[in-house]
Backbone bond lengths (Angstrom), bond angles and torsions (degrees), N, CA, C in turn:
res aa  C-N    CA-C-N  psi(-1)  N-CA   C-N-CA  omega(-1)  CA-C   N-CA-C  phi
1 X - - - 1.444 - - 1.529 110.37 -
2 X 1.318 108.04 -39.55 1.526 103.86 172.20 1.646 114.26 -50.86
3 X 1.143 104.57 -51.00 1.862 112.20 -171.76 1.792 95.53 -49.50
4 X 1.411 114.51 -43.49 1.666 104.30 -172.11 1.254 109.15 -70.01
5 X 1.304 121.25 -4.91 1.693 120.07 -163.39 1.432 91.47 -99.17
6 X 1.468 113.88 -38.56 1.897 117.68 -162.51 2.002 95.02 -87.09
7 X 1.234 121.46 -12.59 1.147 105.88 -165.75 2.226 107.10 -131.02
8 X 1.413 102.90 -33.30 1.096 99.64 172.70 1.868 105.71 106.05
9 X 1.311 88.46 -5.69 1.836 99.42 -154.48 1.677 86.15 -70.97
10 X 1.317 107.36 167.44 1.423 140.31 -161.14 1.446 91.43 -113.43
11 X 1.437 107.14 140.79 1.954 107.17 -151.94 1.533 104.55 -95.92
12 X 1.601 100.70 20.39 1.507 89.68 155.71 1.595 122.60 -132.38
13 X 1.348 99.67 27.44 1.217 138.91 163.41 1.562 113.27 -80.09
14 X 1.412 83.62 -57.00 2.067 82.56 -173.13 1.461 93.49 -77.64
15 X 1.222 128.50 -28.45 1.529 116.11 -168.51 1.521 105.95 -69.19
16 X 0.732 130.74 11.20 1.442 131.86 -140.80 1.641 105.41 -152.90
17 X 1.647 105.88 4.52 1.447 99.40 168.43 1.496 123.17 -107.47
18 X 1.127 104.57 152.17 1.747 107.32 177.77 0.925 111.18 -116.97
19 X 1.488 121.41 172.53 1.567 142.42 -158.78 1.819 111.62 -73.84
20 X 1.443 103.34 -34.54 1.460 98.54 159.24 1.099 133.92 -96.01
21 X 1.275 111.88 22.16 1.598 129.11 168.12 1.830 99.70 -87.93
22 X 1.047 104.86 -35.18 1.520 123.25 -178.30 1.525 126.91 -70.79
23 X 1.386 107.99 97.49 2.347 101.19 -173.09 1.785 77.32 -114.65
24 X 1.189 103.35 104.17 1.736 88.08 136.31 1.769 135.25 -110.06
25 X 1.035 103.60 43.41 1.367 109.19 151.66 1.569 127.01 -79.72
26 X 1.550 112.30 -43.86 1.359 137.77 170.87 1.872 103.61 -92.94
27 X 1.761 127.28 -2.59 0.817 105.40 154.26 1.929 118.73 67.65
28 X 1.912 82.73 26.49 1.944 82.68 165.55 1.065 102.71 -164.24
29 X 1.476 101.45 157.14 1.606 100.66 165.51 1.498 104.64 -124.87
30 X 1.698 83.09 177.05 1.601 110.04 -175.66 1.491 115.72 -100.56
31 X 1.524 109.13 131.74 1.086 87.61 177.38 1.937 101.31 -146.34
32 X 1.789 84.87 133.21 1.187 109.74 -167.62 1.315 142.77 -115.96
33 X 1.164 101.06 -5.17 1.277 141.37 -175.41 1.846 141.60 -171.77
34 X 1.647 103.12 130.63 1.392 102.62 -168.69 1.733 95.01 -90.85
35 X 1.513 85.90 -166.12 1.365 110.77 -174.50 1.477 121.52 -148.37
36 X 0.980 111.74 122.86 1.610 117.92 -148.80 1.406 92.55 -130.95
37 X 1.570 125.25 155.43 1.533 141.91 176.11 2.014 105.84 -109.50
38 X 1.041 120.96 96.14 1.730 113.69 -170.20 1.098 91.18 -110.94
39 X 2.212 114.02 130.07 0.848 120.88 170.21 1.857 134.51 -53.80
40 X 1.550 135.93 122.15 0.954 99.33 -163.84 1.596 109.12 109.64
41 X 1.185 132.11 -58.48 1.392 141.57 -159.33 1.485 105.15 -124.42
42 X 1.285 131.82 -22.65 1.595 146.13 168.45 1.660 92.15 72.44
43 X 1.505 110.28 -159.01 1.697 105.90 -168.83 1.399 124.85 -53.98
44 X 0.993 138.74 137.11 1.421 135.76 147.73 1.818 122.18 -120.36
45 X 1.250 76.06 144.71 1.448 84.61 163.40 1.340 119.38 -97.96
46 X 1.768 113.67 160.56 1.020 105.98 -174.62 1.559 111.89 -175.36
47 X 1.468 146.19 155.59 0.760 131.07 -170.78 1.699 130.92 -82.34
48 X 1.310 130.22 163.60 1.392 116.66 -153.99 1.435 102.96 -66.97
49 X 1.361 126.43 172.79 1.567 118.61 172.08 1.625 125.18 -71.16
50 X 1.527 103.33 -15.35 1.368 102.59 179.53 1.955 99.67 -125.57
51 X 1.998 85.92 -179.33 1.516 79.75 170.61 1.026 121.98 -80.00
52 X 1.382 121.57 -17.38 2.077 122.23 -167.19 1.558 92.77 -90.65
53 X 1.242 116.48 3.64 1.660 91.39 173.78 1.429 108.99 -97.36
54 X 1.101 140.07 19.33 1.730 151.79 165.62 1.629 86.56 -107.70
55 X 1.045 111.90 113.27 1.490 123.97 -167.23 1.887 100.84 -164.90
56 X 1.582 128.21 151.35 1.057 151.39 175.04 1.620 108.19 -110.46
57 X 1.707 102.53 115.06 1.411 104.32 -164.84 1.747 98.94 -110.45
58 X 1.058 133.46 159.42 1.643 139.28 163.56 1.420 103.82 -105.12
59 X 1.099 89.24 103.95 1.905 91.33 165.62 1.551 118.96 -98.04
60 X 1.636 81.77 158.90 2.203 93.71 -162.57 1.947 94.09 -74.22
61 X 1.131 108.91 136.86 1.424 125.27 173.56 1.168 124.18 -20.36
62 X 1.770 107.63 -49.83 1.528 113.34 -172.86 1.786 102.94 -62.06
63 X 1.339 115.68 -25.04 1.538 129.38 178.26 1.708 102.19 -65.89
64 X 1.565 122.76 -47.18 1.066 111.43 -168.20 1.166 113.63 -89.98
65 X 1.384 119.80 -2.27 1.766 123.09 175.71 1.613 97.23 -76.50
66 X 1.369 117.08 -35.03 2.203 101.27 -167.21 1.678 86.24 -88.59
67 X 1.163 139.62 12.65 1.398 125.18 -163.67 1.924 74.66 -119.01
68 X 0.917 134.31 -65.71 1.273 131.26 -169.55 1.358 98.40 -55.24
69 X 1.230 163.59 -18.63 1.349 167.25 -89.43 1.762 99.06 -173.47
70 X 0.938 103.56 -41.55 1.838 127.57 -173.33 1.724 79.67 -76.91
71 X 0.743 119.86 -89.14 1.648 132.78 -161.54 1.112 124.96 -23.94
72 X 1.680 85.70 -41.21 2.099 98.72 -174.67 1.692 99.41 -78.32
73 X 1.179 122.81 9.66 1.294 116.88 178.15 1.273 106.46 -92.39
74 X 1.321 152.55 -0.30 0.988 151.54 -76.93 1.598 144.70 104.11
75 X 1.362 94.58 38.22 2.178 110.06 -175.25 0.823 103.11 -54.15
76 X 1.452 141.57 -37.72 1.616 125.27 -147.12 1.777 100.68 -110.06
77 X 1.264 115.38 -18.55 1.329 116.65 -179.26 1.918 109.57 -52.76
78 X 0.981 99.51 129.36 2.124 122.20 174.16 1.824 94.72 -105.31
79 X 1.424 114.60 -9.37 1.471 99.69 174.42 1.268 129.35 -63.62
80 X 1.654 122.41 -122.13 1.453 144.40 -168.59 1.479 104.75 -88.35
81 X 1.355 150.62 132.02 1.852 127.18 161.00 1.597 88.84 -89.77
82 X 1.296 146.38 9.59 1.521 112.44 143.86 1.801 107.46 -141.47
83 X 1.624 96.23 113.18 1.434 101.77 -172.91 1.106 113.63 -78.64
84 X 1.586 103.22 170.97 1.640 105.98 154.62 1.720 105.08 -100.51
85 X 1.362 116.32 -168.68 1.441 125.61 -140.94 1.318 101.16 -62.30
86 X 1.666 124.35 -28.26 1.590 112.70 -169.01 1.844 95.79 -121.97
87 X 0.927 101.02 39.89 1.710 99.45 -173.50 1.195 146.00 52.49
88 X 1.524 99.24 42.90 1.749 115.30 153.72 1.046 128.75 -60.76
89 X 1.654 116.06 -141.76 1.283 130.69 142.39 1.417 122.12 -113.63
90 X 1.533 118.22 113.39 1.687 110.70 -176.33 1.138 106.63 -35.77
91 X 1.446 111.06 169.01 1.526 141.16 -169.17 1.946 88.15 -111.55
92 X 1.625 108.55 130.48 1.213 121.11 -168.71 1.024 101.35 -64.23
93 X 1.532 121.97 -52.42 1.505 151.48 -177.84 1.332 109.80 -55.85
94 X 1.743 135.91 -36.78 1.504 125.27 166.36 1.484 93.46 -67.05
95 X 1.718 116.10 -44.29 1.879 88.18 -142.68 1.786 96.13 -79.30
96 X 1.423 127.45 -0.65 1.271 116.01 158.70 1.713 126.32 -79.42
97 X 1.194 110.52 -4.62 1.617 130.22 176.08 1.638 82.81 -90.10
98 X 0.913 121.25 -76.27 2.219 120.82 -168.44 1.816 91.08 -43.86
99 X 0.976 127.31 -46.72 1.496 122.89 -164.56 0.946 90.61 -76.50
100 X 1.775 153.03 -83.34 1.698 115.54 165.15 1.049 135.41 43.84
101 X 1.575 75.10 -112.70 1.831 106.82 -173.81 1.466 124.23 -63.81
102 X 1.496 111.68 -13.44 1.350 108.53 158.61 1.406 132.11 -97.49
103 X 1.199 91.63 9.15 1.847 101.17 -177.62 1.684 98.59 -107.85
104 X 1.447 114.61 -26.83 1.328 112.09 -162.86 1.434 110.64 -58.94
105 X 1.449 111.26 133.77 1.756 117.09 -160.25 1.223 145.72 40.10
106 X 1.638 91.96 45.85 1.949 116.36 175.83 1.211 96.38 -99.27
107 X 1.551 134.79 -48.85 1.199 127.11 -164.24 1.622 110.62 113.35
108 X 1.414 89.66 6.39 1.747 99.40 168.27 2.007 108.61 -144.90
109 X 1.513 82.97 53.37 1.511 86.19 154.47 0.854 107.09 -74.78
110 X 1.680 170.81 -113.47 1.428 175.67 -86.86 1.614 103.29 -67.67
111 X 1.029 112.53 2.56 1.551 106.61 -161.25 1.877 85.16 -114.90
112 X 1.054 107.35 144.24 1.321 122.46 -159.94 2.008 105.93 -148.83
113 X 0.842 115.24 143.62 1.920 116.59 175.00 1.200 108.54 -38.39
114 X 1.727 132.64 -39.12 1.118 129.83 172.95 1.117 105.74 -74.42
115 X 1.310 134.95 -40.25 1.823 115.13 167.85 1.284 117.21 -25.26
116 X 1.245 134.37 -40.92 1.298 128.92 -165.94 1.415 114.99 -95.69
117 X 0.985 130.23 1.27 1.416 131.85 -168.49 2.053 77.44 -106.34
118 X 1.111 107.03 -91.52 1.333 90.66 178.17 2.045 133.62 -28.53
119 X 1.258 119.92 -42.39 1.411 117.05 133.55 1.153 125.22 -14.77
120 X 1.268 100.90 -71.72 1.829 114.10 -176.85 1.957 109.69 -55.74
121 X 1.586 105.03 -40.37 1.603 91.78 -172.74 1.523 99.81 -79.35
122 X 1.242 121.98 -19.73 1.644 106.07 -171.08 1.454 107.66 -90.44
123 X 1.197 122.10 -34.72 1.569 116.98 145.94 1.645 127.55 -21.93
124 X 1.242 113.05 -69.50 1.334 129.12 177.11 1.957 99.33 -53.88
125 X 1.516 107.84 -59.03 1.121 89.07 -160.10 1.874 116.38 -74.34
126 X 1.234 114.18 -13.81 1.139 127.59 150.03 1.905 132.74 -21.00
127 X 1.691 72.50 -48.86 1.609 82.13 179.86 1.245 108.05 -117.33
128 X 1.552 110.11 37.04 1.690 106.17 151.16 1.429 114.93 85.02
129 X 1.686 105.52 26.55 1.669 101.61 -174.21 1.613 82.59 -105.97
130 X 1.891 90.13 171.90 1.814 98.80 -170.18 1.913 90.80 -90.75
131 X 1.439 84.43 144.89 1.671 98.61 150.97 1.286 121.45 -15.84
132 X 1.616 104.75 -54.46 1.928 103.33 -172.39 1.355 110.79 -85.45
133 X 1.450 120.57 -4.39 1.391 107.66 176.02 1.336 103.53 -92.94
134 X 1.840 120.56 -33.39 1.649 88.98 178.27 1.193 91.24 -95.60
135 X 1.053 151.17 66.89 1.728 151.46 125.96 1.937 105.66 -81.22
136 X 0.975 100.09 -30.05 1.627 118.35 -176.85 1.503 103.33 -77.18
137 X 1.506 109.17 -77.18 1.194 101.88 169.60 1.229 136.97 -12.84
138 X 1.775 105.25 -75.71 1.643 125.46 168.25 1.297 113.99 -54.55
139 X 1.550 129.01 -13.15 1.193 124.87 -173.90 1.716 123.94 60.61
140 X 1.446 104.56 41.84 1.355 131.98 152.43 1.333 150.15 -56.68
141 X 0.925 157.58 79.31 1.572 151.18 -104.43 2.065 81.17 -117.69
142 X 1.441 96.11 -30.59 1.640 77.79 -166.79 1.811 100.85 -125.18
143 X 1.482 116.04 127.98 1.595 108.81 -171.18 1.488 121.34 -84.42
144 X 1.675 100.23 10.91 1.478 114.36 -167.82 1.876 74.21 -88.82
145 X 1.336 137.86 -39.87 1.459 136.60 -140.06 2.166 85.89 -88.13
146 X 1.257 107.26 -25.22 1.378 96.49 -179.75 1.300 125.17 -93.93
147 X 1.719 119.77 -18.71 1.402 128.65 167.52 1.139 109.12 -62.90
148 X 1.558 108.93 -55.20 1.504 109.29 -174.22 1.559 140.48 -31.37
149 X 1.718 85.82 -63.95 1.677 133.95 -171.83 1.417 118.51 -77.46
150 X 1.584 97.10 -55.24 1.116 113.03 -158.05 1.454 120.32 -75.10
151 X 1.653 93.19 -61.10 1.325 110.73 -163.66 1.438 118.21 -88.09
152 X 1.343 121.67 142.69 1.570 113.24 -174.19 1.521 115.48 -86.69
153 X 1.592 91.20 160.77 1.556 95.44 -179.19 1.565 110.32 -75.93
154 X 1.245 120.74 -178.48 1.518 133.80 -152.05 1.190 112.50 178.42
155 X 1.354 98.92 140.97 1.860 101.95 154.50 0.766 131.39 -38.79
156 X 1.630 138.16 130.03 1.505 123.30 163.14 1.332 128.75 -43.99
157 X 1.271 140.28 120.60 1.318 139.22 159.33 1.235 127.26 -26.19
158 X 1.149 134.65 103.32 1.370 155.88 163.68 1.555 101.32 -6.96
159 X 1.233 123.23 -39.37 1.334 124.33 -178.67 1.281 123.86 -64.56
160 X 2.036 109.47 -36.72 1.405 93.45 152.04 1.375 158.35 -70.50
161 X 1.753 104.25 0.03 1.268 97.87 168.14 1.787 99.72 -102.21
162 X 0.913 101.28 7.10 1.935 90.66 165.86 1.448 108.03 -68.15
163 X 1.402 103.29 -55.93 1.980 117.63 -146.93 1.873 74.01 -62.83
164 X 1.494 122.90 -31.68 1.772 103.27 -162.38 1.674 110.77 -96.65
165 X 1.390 95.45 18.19 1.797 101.39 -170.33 1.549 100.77 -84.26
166 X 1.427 123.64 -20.00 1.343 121.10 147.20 1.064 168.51 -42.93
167 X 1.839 95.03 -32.91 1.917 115.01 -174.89 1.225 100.81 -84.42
168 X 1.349 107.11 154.90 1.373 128.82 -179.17 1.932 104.33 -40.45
169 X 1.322 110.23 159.78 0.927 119.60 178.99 1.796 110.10 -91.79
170 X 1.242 115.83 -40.43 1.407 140.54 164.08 1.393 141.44 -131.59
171 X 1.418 129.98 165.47 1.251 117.99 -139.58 1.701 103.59 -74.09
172 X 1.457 127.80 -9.74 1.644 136.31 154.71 1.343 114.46 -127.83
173 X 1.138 119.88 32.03 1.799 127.16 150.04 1.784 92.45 43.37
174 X 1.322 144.41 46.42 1.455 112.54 -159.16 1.112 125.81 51.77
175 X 1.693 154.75 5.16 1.079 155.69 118.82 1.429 125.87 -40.33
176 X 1.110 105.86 133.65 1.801 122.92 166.67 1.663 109.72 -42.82
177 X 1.138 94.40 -69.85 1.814 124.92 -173.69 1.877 96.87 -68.82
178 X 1.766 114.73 153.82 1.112 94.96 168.80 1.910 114.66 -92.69
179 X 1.044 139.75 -163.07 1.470 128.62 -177.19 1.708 93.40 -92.71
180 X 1.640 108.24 137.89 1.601 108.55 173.21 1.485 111.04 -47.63
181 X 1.094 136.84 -14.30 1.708 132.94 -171.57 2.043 94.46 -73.69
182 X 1.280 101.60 -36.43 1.279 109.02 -158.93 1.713 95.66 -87.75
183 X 1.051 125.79 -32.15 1.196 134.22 -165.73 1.363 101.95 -57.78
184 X 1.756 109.72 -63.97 1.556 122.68 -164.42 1.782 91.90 -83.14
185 X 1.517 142.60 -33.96 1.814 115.46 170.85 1.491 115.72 -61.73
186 X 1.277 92.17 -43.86 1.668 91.08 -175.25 1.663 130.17 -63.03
C-alpha cells in the first residue's frame, strides 16, 4: 500500500513489477505491465490498456529506502518486488481480500487500493502540479479522465478572488466611458 501512495500505480501495476523494472540509483521505476486474475486462465500478465500507462515514474526517497530494504532480502532475484509466500507474483484478488481484513472495524473500511491512487492525484494537485503531469503520473492518456475522476474537489484558490479584486465595481466605476470588460459582455 505504501508503493500506491509513493507512486499512484494501480495495484495491478505494482503487482506486476519486477526487479528490473526497478533502478534505484536514479530512483524510478518502470512500469510496463499489469496484472490481472482471468477466470479460467488464472494470472496473467499483460500490458496496460493504453499507451501512457507504460510510463517511467521517480519515486520520493522515503519510497526508495523500503524498496532498497525489500531487495536486500533478495539481490539476485529478476522476479516479483512484492511476492506471494514462495515467490511469485501476488494474486491482485488475495491482496484485496488482506486489505479487507485489515481494515475490517477501524473505521476505514471505504478505503479500498483505488483510494490511494486517487490520494495520490489530489496530493499532487494540491501542491500545484498541472493536470498533465498527474495525468502522466497515473498513466492517463486523457487529462479530462484525471480532473474528473481523479482529482478532488477544493476550494477555490485564493488567487481567484485576487485576479477579480480588480474589476470595476459598476457598470462605469465613476467613469464617463463604460470599462472595455463591460463593453465586449454587455
Amino acid at each position: 500500500m505504501r508503493f500506491l501512495l509513493g507512486t499512484g500505480c494501480r495495484i495491478g501495476e505494482a503487482l506486476a513489477l519486477t526487479w528490473p523494472n526497478v533502478d534505484l540509483e536514479p530512483h524510478v521505476v518502470s512500469i510496463d505491465a499489469t496484472l490481472i486474475r482471468v477466470q479460467g486462465q488464472g494470472l496473467l500478465m499483460k500490458r496496460p490498456k493504453t499507451k501512457s500507462g507504460v510510463r517511467v515514474l521517480h519515486v520520493p526517497l522515503w519510497l526508495v529506502a523500503i524498496l532498497r530494504e525489500r531487495r536486500t532480502r533478495d539481490p539476485e532475484s529478476a522476479g516479483a518486488v512484492f511476492t506471494d509466500s514462495i515467490g511469485g507474483h501476488r494474486d491482485p484478488n488475495n491482496v484485496e481480500r488482506d486489505h479487507r481484513r485489515v481494515r475490517r472495524g477501524t473505521g476505514f473500511e471505504w478505503v479500498v487500493p483505488h483510494t490511494y491512487r486517487k490520494t495520490v492525484a489530489t496530493l499532487l494537485d494540491r501542491q500545484g502540479l498541472s493536470a498533465r503531469t498527474i495525468a502522466d503520473q497515473l498513466g492517463h492518456a486523457r487529462v479530462s479522465m484525471t480532473q474528473d475522476v481523479y482529482m478532488g474537489r477544493r476550494a477555490v484558490d485564493q488567487a481567484a478572488a485576487a485576479a477579480l479584486e480588480g474589476l470595476p465595481t459598476g457598470p462605469n466605476d465613476g467613469d464617463d466611458e463604460p470599462p472595455a470588460l463591460f463593453a465586449v459582455v454587455v
